[in-house]
C-alpha positions as CSV (number, residue, x, y, z in Angstrom):
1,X,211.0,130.8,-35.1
2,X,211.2,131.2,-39.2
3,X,214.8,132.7,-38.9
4,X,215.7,128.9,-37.3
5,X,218.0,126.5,-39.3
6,X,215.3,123.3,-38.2
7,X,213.3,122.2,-41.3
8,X,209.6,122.5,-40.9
9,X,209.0,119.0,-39.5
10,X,211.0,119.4,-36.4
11,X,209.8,123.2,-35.5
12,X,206.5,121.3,-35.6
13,X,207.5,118.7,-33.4
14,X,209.3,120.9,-31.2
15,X,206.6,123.5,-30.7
16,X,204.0,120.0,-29.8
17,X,206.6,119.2,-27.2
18,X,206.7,122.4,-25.8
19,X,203.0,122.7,-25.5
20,X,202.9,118.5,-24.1
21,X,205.8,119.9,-21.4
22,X,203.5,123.5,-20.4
23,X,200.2,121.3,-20.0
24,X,202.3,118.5,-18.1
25,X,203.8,121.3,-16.1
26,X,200.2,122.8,-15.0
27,X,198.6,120.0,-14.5
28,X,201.5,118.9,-12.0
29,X,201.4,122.3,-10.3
30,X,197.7,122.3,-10.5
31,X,197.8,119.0,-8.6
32,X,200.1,119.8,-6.0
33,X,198.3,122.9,-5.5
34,X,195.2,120.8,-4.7
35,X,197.1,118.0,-2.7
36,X,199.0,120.5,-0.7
37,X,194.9,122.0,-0.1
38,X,193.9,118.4,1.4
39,X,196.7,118.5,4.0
40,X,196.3,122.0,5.2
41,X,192.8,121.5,5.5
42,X,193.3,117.8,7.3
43,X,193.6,119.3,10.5
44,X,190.4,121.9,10.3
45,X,188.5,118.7,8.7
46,X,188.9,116.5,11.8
47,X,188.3,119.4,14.2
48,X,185.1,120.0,13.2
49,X,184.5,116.5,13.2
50,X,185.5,116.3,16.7
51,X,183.4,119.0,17.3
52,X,180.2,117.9,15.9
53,X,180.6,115.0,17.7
54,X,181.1,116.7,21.8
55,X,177.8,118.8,20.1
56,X,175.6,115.9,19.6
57,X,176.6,114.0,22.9
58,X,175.6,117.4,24.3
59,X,172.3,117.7,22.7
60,X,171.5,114.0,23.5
61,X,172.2,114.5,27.4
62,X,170.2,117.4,27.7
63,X,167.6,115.3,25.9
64,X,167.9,113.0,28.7
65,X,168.0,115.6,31.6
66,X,165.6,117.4,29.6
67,X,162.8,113.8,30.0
68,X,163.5,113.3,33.4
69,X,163.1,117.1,34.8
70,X,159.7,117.5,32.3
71,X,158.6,113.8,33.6
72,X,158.7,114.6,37.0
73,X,157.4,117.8,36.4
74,X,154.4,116.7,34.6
75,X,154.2,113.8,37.9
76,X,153.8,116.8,40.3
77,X,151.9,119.1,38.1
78,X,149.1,116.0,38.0
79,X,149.4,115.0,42.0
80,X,148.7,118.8,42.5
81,X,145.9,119.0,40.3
82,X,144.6,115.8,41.3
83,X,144.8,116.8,45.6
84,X,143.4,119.9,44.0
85,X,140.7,118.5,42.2
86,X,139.8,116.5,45.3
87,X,139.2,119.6,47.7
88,X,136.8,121.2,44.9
89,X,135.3,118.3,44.1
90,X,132.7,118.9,47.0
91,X,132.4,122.3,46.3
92,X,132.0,121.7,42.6
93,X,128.4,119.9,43.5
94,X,126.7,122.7,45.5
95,X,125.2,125.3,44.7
96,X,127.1,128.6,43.4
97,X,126.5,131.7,45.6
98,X,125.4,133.9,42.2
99,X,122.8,131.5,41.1
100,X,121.1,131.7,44.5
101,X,121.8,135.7,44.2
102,X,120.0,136.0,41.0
103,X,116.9,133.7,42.2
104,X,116.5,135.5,44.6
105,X,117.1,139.1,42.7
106,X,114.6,137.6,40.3
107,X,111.7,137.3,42.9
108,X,111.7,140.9,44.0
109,X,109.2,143.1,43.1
110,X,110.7,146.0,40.9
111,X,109.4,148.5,43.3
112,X,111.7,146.7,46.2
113,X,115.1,148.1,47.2
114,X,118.4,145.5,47.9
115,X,120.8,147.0,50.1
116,X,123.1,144.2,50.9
117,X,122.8,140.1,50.4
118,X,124.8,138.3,52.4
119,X,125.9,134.4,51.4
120,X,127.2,131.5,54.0
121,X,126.8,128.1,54.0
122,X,126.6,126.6,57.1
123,X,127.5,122.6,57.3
124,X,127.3,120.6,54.3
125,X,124.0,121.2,53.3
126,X,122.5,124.3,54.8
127,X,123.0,127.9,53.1
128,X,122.1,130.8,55.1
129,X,121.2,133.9,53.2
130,X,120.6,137.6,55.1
131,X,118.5,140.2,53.2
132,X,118.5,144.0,53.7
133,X,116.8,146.2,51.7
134,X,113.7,148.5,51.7
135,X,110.2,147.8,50.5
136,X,107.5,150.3,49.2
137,X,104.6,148.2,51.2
138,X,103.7,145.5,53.6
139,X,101.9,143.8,50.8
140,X,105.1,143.9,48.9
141,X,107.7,142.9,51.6
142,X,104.9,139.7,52.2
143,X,104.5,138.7,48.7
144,X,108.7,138.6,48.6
145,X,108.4,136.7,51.6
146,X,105.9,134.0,50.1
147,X,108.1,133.8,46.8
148,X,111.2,133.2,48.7
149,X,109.3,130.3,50.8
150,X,108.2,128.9,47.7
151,X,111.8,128.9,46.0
152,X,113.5,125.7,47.8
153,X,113.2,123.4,50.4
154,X,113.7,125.7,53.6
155,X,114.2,125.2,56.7
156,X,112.8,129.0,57.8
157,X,112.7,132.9,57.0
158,X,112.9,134.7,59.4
159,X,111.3,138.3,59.3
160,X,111.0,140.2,62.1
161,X,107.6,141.5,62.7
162,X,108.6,145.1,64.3
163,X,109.5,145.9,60.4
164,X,105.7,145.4,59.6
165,X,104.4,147.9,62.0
166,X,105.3,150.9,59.1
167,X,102.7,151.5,56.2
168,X,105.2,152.1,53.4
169,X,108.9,152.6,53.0
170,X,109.5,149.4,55.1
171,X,113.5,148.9,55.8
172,X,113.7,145.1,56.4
173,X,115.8,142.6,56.9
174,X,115.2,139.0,56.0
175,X,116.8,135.7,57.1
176,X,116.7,132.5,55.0
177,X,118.1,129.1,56.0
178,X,117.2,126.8,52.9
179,X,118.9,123.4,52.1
180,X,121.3,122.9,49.1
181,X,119.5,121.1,46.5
């Protein structure tokens, strides 16, 4: 630009032009760049939206479904426990078969065999308990007998007295009817 013919003062304003024109220039492409980015990206915008929307309606009717299926399932999960709870109940107040068991393994002399044990209750109230086993005496197999009499209110034992007629190594087998306390 020195080997112009303009004086100074206009090469200066003509070079400030220039540079006013080249910054008016980008900025107008830079705009249309960014205006022409909203409408191509209109479209994609309000799919999503209409997306998001069909999502959350779907989400909140399987929140709904969701209520009424657990409700209901939680209303038959209670009846069931409830009928079931009402068949046990009964049961709940008697006596359990292994705390009889272990009574009555607790009053055996440690010399005394168990061969079997055999639990039924019989009505409501009544528990019928069968014995087999083998004692090392008379005295023993009595003394077990007398314990057992003493451990509830019963209604008999029965021991057969043909198993008393051997001195020692006495198979027996013993029948107690006792009421549920």
């Amino acid at each position: 630009m020195r080997h112009t013919l303009l004086p100074p003062q206009e090469r200066k304003n003509l070079r400030r032009e220039y540079y006013t024109r080249l910054i008016i220039v980008v900025c107008c492409m830079i705009s249309a760049v960014f205006v022409a980015g909203l409408i191509f990206s209109l479209p994609a915008y309000m799919r999503a939206i209409s997306e998001e929307q069909r999502q959350l309606e779907a989400v909140t009717e399987l929140r709904h479904s969701n209520d009424k299926k657990s409700d209901s399932m939680i209303v038959n999960k209670l009846s069931f426990d409830s009928s079931a709870l009402l068949i046990l109940g009964d049961s709940l107040l008697r006596e359990r078969p292994s705390e009889a068991v272990e009574r009555i393994v607790g009053l055996r002399n440690k010399e005394m065999r168990l061969n079997s044990l055999s639990y039924s209750v019989s009505g409501t109230t009544t528990v019928e308990v069968i014995i087999q086993g083998i004692a090392p005496s008379r005295a023993s197999l009595l003394s077990f007998k007398s314990r057992l009499e003493n451990m509830a209110p019963l209604i008999h034992i029965n021991l057969p007295l043909s198993e008393l007629a051997k001195s020692s190594s006495i198979p027996f087998s013993l029948k107690v009817v006792y009421k549920i306390p």
